[in-house]
C-alpha positions as CSV (number, residue, x, y, z in Angstrom):
1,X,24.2,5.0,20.6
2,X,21.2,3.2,18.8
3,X,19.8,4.8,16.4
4,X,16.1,4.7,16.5
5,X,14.1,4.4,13.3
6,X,11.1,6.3,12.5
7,X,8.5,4.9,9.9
8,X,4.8,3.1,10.3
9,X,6.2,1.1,13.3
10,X,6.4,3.0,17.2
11,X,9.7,3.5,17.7
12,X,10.0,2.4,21.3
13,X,7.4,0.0,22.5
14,X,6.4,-1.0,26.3
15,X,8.6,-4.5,25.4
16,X,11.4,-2.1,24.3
17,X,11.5,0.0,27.2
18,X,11.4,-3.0,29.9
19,X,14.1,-4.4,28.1
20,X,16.3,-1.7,28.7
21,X,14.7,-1.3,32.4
22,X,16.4,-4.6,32.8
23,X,19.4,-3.6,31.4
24,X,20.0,-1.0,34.1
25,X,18.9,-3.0,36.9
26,X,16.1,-1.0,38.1
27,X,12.5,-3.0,38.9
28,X,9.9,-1.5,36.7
29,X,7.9,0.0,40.1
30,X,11.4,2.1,40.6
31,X,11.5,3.1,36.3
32,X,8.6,4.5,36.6
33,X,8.9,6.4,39.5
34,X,12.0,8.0,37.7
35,X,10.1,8.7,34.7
36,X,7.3,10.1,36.6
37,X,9.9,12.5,38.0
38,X,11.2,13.5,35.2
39,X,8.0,14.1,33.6
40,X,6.6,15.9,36.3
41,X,9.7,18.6,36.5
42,X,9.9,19.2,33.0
43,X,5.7,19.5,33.5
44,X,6.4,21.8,36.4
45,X,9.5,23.7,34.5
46,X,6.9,24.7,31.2
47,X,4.3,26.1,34.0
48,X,6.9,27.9,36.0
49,X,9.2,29.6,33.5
50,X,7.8,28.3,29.8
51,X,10.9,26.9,28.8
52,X,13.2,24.1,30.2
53,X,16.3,23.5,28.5
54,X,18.0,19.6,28.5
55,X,21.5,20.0,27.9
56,X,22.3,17.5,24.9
57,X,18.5,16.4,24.1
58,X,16.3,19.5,23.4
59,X,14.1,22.2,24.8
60,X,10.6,22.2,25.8
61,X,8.9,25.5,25.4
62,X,5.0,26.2,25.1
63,X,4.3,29.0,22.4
64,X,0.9,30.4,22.7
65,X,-1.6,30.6,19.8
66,X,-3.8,33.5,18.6
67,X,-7.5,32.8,18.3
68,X,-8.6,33.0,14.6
69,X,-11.4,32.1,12.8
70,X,-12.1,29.5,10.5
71,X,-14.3,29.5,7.3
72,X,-15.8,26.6,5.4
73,X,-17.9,26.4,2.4
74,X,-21.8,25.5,2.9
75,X,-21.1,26.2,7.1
76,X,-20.7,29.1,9.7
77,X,-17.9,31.1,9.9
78,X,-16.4,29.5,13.6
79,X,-14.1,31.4,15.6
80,X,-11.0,29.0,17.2
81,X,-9.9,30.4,20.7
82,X,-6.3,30.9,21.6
83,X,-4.6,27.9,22.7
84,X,-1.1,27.0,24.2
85,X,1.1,23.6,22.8
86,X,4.0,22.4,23.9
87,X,7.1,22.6,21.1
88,X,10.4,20.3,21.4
89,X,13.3,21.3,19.9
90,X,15.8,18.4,19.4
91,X,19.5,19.2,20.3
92,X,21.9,18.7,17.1
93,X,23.2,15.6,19.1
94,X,20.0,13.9,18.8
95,X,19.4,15.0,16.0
96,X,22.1,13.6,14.2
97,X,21.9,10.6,15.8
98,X,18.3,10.0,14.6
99,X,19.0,10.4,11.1
């Protein structure tokens, strides 16, 4: 497997990714169909149950945040409400392989 490297560059670019579209032998309409799919049930997954588990890439689980309040000198005490983000947890696989 290729290991990708991380620094100031994106990792995978839109050049990057047709390339490997080619590779397969998929036209780019049918790619991103797949990816759409993909997308869409790990979407649909984090809504239904909160978690979705990728056997040997990761998990996907949202984690909700309180609401809290923020103070800054010279300004209003502002309160922050409570929020939900999505957290990935990289499988040891990948995340070996990215090192």
């Amino acid at each position: 497997m290729e290991k990708i490297k991380i620094g100031r560059k994106p990792a995978a670019g839109r050049q990057a990714v047709l390339q490997k579209i080619k590779t397969l032998g998929l036209t780019q309409a049918e790619a991103e169909s797949a990816i759409e799919l993909i997308l869409g049930s790990i979407s649909d997954g984090l809504v239904e149950d909160g978690k979705v588990v990728c056997s040997g890439f990761g998990t996907f689980s949202v984690r909700v945040h309180r609401p809290r309040m923020i103070k800054m000198p010279g300004q209003v005490p502002r309160k922050i409400p409570a929020r939900c983000k999505i957290r990935f947890k990289s499988s040891p696989t990948v995340f070996r392989n990215c090192r």
